[in-house]
C-alpha positions as CSV (number, residue, x, y, z in Angstrom):
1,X,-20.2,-10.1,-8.5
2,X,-22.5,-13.2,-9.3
3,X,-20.5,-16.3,-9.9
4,X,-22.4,-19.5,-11.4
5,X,-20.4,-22.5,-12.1
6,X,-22.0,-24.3,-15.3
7,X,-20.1,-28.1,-15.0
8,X,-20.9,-30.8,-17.5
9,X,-19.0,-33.2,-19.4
10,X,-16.7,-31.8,-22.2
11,X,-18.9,-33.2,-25.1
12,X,-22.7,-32.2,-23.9
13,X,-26.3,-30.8,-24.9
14,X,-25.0,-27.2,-25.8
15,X,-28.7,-25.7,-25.7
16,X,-29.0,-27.3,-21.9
17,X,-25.8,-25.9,-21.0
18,X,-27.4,-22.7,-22.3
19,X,-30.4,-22.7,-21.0
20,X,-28.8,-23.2,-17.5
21,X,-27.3,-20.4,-17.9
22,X,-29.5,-17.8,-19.0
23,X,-31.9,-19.0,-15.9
24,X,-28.9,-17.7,-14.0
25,X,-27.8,-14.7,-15.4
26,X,-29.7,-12.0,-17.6
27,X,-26.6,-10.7,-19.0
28,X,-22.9,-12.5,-18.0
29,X,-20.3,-10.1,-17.7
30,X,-17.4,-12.5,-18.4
31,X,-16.9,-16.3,-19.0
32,X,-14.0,-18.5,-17.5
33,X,-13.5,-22.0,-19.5
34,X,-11.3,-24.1,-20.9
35,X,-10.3,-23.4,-24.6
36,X,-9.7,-20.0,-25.0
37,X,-6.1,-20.1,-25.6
38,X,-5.5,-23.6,-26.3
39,X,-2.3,-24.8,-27.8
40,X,-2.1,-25.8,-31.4
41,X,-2.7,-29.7,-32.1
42,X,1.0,-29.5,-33.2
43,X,1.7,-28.0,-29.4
44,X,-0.4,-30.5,-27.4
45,X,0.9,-33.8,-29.5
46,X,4.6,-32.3,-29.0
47,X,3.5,-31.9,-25.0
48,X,2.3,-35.6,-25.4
49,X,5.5,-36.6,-27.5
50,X,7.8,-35.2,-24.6
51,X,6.2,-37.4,-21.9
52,X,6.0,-40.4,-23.5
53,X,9.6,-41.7,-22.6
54,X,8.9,-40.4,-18.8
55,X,5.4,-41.3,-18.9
56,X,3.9,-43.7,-21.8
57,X,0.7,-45.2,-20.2
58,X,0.0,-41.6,-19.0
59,X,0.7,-40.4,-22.7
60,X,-1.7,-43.1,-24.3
61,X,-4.5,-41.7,-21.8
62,X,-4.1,-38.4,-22.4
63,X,-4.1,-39.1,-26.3
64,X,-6.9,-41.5,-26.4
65,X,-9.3,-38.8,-24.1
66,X,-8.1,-35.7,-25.8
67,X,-8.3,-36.7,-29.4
68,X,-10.8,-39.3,-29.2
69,X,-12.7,-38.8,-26.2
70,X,-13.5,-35.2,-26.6
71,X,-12.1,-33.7,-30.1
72,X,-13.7,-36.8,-32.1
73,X,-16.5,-37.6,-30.1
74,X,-17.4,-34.0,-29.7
75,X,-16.9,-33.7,-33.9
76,X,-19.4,-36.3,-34.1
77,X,-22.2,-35.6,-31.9
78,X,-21.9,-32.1,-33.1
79,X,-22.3,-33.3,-36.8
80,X,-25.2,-35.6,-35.9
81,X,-26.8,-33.2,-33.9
82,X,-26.6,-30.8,-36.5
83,X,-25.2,-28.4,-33.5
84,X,-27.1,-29.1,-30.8
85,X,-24.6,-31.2,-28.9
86,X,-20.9,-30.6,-28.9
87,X,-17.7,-29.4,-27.2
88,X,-17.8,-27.2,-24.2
89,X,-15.6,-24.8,-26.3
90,X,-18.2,-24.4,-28.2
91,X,-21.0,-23.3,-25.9
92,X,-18.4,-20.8,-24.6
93,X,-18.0,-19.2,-28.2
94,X,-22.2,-19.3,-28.4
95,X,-22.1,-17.5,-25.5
96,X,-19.1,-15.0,-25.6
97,X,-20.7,-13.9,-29.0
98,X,-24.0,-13.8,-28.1
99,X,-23.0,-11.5,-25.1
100,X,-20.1,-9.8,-26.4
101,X,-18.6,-10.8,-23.3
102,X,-14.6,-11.9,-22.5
103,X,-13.2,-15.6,-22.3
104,X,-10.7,-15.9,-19.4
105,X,-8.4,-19.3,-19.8
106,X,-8.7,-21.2,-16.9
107,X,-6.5,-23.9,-17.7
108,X,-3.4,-22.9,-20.1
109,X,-0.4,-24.8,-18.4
110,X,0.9,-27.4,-21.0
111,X,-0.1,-30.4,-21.1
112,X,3.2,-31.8,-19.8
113,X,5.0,-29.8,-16.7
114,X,3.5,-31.5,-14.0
115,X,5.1,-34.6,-15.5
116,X,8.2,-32.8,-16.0
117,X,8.6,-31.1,-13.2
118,X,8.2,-34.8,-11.4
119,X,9.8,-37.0,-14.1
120,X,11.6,-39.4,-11.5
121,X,8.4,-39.8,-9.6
122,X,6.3,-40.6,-13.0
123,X,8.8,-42.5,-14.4
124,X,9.3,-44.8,-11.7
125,X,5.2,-45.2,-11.8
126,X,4.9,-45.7,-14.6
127,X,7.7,-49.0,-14.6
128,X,6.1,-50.5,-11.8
129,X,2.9,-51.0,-13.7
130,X,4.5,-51.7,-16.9
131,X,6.7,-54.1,-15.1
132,X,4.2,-55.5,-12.7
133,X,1.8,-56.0,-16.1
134,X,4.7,-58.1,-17.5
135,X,5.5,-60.4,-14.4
136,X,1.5,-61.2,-14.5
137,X,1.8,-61.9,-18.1
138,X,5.0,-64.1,-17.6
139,X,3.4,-65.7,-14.4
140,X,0.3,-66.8,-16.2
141,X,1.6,-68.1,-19.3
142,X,4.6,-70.4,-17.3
143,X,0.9,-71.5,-15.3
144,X,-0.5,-72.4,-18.1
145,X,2.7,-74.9,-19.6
């Protein structure tokens, strides 16, 4: 079995992408990405929703780079584009059509479990910076009086 590893940003040139590939492969047998059995955006902002009390400046990353970062950005450049740029979910579907090929999930834990599964850890993180940002905050205004 050949294996090629096509890596890229998640928003990219999807004719590049697929260009790289075909000088790889005449015919791929099977396609492993991210995407294929995605969670609903109900599931994902639930996910989010969960680790927010645990986690909250993890949370606002996670929501700014999946809904803005990637789904937005990607909507975008693939509207502007007229196609030609876009999500890397979307050069897997070119592809897994265009070869009638499978799309293996490589990535379908939710969003969440490492979080919850080390909630003490990430909560205590995440209240050292929060707290730490406040006692700068505080420290520079009572310099400033």
């Amino acid at each position: 079995m050949e294996v090629w590893i096509s890596s890229g940003t998640h928003v990219d040139s999807i004719a590049e992408r697929e260009n790289e590939i075909k000088k790889q492969f005449a015919s791929p047998d099977i396609i492993f990405g991210e995407g294929a059995e995605k969670s609903t955006a109900q599931e994902q902002l639930e996910s989010i929703l969960k680790i927010t009390p645990i986690a909250p400046l993890l949370a606002a990353a996670v929501t700014f780079h999946i809904y803005i970062s990637v789904e937005l950005r990607g909507w975008i450049k693939s509207k502007i584009s007229d196609g030609k740029s876009g999500r890397d979910t979307e050069i897997i579907q070119n592809i897994v059509s265009r070869y009638n090929i499978e799309w293996h999930e490589i990535d379908n834990e939710p969003l969440g479990k490492y979080i919850y599964t080390n909630s003490i850890t990430w909560g205590i993180l995440n209240s050292l910076v929060v707290h730490s940002g406040s006692r700068d905050q505080l420290l520079t205004r009572s310099s400033q009086n």
